[in-house]
N, C-alpha and C positions, 0 to 999 in steps of 0.2 A: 178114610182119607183125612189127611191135616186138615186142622180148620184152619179159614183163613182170617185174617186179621183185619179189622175197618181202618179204611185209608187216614183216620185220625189216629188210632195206635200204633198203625206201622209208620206213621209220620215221627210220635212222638218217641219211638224206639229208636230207629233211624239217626233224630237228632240229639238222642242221647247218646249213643255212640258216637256220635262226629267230635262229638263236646270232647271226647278221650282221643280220640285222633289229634286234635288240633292242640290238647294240654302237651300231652307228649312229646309233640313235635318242637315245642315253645320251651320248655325245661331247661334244653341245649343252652339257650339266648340266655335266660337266668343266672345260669351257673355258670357263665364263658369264663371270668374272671378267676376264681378260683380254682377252676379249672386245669384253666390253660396255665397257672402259677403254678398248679401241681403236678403236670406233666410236660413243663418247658414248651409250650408252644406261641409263637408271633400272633399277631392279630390275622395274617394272609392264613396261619396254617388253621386258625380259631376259623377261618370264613372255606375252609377246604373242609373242614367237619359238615360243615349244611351241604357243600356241594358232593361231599360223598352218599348225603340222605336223598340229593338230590337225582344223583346218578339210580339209585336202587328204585325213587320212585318215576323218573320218567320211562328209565328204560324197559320197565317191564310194565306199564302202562298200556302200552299197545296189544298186548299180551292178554292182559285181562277184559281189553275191549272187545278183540274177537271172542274168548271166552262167554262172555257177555251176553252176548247176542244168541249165545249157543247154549251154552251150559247151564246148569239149577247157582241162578246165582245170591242165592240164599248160603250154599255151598262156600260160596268165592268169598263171601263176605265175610262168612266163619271163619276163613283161614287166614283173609288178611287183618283180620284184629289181632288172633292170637301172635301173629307171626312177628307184628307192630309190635306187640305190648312185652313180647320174649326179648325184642331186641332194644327197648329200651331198657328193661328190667338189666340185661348183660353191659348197656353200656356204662353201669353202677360198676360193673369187675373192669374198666378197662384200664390197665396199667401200661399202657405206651400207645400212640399214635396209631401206629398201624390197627390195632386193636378196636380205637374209637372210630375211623373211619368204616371200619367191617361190621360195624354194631349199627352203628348211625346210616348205611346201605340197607343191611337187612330191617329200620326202621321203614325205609321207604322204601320196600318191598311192600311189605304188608298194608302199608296206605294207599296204594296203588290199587290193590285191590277194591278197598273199599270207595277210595274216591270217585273211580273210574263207575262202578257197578250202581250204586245208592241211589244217582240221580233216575236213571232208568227206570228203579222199582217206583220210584216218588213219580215219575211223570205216565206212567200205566196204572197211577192208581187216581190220580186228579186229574180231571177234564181240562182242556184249554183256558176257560171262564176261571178257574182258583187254580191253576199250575202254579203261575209265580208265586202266589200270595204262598202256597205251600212249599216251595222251594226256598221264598224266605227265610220263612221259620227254619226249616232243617240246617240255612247258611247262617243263621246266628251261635251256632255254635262253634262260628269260625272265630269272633271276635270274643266268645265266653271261654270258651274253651281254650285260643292264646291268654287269655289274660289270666286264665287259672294255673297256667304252665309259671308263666311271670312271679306269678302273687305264689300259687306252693313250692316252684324251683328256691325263691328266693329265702321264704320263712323257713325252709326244712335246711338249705345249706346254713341260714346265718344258726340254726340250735344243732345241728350238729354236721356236715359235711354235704360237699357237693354230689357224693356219689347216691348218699341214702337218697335225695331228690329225684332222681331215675328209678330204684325200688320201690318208693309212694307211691309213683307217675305212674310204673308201665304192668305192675301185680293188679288192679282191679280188673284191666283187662284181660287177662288172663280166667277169667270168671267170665266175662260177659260175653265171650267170644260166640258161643254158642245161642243166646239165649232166640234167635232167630228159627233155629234150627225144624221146632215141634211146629212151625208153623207153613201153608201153604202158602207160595208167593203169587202176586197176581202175574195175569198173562201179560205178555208183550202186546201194546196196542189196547190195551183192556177199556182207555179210558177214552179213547178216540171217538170222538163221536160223527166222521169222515165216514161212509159204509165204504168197503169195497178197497180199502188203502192195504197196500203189498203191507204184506207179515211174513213174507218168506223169508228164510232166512239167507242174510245179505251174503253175494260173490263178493270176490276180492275188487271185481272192479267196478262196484257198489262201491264200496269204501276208498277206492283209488278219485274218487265223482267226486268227493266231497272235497278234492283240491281244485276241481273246477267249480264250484260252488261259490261265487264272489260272497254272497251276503254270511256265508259261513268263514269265509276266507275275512275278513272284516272285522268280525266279529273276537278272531282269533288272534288277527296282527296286534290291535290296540291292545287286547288281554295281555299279550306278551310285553309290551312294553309297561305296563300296568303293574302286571306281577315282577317285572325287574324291578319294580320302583319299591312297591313293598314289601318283598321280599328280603331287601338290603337294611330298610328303615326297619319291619319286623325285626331282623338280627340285630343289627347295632345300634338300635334307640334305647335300650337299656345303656350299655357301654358309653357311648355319646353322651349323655345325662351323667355321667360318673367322671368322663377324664375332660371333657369341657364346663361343663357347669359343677365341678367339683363335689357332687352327691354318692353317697353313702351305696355300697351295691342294694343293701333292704330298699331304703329309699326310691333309686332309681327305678329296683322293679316296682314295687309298690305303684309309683304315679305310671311308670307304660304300664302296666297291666289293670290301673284304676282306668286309663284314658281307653285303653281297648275295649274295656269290658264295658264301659259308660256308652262311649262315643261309637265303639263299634256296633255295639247293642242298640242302642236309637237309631244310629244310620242305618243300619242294616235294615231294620221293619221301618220305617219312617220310608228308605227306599222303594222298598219292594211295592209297600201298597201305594206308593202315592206312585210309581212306575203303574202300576196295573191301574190306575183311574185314569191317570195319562194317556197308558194304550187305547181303551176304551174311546178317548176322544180323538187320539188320534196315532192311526197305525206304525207310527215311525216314535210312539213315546218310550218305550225300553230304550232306545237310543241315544235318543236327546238326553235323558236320563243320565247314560255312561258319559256323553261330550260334557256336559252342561260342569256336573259336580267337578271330574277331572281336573276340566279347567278352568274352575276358581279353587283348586288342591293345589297347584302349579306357585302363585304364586306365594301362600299363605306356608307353605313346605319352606319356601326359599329362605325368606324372611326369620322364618322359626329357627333355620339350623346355621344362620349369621347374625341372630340376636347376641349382644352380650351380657344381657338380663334373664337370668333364669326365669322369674315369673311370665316376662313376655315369650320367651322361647317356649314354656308349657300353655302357654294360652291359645298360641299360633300354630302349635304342631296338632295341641287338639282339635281345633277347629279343622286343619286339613285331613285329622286321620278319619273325624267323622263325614266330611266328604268325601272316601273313598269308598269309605266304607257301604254310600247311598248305594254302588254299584251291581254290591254281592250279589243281590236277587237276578236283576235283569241282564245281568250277562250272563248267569247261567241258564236262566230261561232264553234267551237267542241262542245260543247254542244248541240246545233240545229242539227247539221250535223252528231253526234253519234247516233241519236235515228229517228225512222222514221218518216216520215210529220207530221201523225195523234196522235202524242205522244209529239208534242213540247211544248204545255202551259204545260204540268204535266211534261217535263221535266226541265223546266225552274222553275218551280215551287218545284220542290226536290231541284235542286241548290240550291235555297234561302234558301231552309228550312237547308240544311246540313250545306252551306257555313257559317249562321247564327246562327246555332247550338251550333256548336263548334268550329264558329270564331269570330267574330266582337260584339259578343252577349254578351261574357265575357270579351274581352281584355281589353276593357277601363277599366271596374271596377277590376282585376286583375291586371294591371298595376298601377292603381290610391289606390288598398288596398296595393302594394309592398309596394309604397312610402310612404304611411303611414306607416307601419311597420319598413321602414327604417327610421323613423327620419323625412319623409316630401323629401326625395331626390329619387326625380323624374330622375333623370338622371341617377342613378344605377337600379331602377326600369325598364326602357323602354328598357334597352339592352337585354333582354330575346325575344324581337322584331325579330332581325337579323337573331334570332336561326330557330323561325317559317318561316324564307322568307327560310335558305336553306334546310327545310322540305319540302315546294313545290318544291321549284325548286328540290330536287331528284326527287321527284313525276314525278317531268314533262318528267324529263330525261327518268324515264321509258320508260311513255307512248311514247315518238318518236322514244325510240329504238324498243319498240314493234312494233308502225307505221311503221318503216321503215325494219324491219325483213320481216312483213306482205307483204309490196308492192314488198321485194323482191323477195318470197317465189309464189307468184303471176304474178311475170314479165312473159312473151314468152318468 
C-alpha cells in the first residue's frame, strides 16, 4: 500500500504547487504589453485573453467537483497541473489570436482541476480547530505566486522576449505534475471529528441543496463581487502603473508583483490567524473578517486609482491590496465549513463556477472595452472596480449579522 503523507507534508506540497498555479496564471498580466504590440491586439481583446482562461477554468469546474467527490483525486490533480503547465508552455508558440485564446482556455482547464480538488485533501486532513489556519498557508501562494508571475514575466520579457516567459513559467510543471502520485490520499471526512456525519457519496440533489443553503449562498454572492474587483485590478494594475503614472513595463511589474508578494503575503497569514482567534471568540469572526477588511479596501482603491501622484497612488493601492488580501483564508474556509464533509469538491467547485461567472471572467475585458470606448483611458475605466469591492463587502455584512443573530438565538 502507498504510504501516506502527514497532513504537514501534504500541506507543504499542496502549497508548493499552488505557488505554480497562480505564477502561470499572472505571466499573461506581465507580458500584455508587448505582447499585445506583437500580435496587434486592443486593450478589450488583451482582457478576452483572461476571459478565455476564464471560460476553460469555470466551465469545467463543475466537472471536476463531481469528480471530486468520486474519483482518486490525487489522479485529478496530476492531470490538472500537467495540462496547466503544457498550456502555458504552448502559449510561448502563439502566433495569432485565435491561438492565444485556445492556449490560455486549456490553462484554465487544468487549474480547474486542481483548484477545485486541493481544498478537500487539505480539509480531511486538518480538524476544524487548524483548518483555516492551514488553508491559509496553502492561500498564500496565491499572493506569492502572482507576484512571481509579475516579477519573472517581466525580467525574462525585458532580456529577451515575451514568449520565452511562458517556457520559464509553464516547463517546471511539467515535472512536478506527478510528484503526488507515489503517495496515499487521505479519506474524505478523515478529519471530522462529528461521529456518525454522512460520507456517502453525494446525489445530484445533494449538490442541487447547496443553492438552498442561504449561509453558503452568502458566502458565494460577496465572493463574486470580490473576485470581479480583483480580478480586473490583478490584470490591469501593471498596465495602469505604465500608461497613467508613466512607468517603465520592468518597473510597473516590479512594484505590483513587490506589493502582491509583500502585502499579499502579510495579509493573507495576518488574516487567516487572527480570523481563527476571532472565530474562537466569536462564531460569526470569519465574517466580520470578509465585511470589515473589504470595506475599508473600498475607499483606499478609490483614492489610489484618481491620485495624480504616483507615490501616493503606490501607497494607497498597497494599503487596499493588503486588505483584501486579509480575506484569502476565511472565505475559503466558510465555504468548506457551510456545506457537509461529503459535499466539499462540488462545493468548491460551484464557487469557481459562480465566482468566475460573473466575476473575474468579464472584468478584465469590460474594463479594457470601457477604455477603449473612453478614448484609451484606462484610469476612468477601472474606477467601476471600488463599486463591485462595496457590493461584497454588504454581502458579507449580511452574512455575519445573520451568523451572529444565529449564534445568539442558539446561546444557553
Amino acid at each position: 500500500m502507498n504510504a501516506k503523507l502527514s497532513p504537514t507534508r501534504l500541506l507543504l506540497i499542496l502549497t508548493g504547487l499552488n505557488l505554480f498555479n497562480y505564477l502561470d496564471r499572472f505571466v499573461l498580466s506581465a507580458v500584455r504589453t508587448p505582447m499585445a504590440t506583437d500580435l496587434g491586439i486592443s486593450y478589450g481583446d488583451s482582457g478576452r485573453a483572461f476571459t478565455a482562461f476564464m471560460v476553460g477554468y469555470f466551465v469545467t469546474s463543475p466537472i471536476f467537483g463531481y469528480l471530486g467527490d468520486r474519483a482518486s483525486r490525487k489522479v485529478l490533480i496530476a492531470a490538472g497541473i500537467f495540462v496547466w503547465s503544457l498550456g502555458t508552455v504552448l502559449t510561448g508558440f502563439a502566433y495569432s489570436f485565435g491561438m492565444l485564446l485556445g492556449y490560455r482556455a486549456l490553462v484554465g482547464v487544468g487549474e480547474a482541476s486542481y483548484a477545485t480538488i486541493s481544498p478537500s485533501l487539505i480539509a480531511d486532513s486538518w480538524g476544524p480547530l487548524k483548518r483555516n489556519n492551514a488553508l491559509t498557508v496553502f492561500y498564500v501562494a496565491i499572493p506569492v505566486g502572482s507576484a512571481l508571475g509579475y516579477i519573472l514575466g517581466g525580467v525574462v520579457a525585458a532580456h529577451w522576449d515575451w514568449r520565452h516567459a511562458f517556457y520559464v513559467a509553464g516547463a517546471p510543471g511539467l515535472l512536478l505534475a506527478f510528484v503526488l502520485l507515489p503517495f496515499r490520499e487521505p479519506q474524505r471526512g478523515e478529519s471530522e471529528a462529528a461521529a456518525g456525519e454522512s460520507l456517502r457519496k453525494p446525489a445530484l440533489r445533494d449538490i442541487l441543496g447547496l443553492f438552498r443553503n442561504g449561509r453558503y449562498l452568502l458566502v458565494v454572492s460577496g465572493y463574486v463581487a470580490y473576485t470581479f474587483a480583483l480580478g480586473a485590478f490583478a490584470f490591469w494594475g501593471p498596465t495602469f502603473f505604465e500608461t497613467v503614472h508613466r512607468l517603465s513595463i520592468a518597473a510597473a511589474n516590479s512594484f505590483f508583483g513587490g506589493v502582491v508578494i509583500v502585502a499579499g503575503l502579510v495579509g493573507t497569514l495576518l488574516g487567516g490567524f487572527a480570523a481563527t482567534a476571532w472565530q474562537k471568540r466569536n462564531p460569526a469572526g470569519y465574517a466580520w473578517m470578509l465585511a470589515g477588511s473589504v470595506f475599508l479596501a473600498v475607499p483606499l482603491s478609490f483614492f489610489a486609482l484618481l491620485s495624480v501622484h504616483v507615490l501616493a497612488a503606490m501607497i494607497l493601492f498597497s494599503m487596499a491590496i493588503f486588505l483584501l488580501f486579509l480575506c484569502t483564508g476565511p472565505v475559503n474556509t466558510l465555504i468548506l465549513e457551510s456545506v457537509p464533509a461529503n459535499l466539499r469538491s462540488s462545493a468548491v467547485a460551484i464557487s469557481i463556477f459562480l465566482i468566475h461567472l460573473f466575476g473575474d471572467m468579464w472584468s478584465p475585458e469590460i474594463v479594457g472595452r470601457l477604455a477603449d470606448r473612453m478614448g484609451g483611458n484606462l484610469q476612468r475605466a477601472i474606477l467601476i472596480l471600488p463599486g463591485a469591492l462595496l457590493v461584497g463587502a454588504l454581502l458579507w455584512f449580511a452574512l455575519a449579522v445573520r451568523t451572529w443573530r444565529r449564534s445568539c438565538s442558539t446561546a444557553p
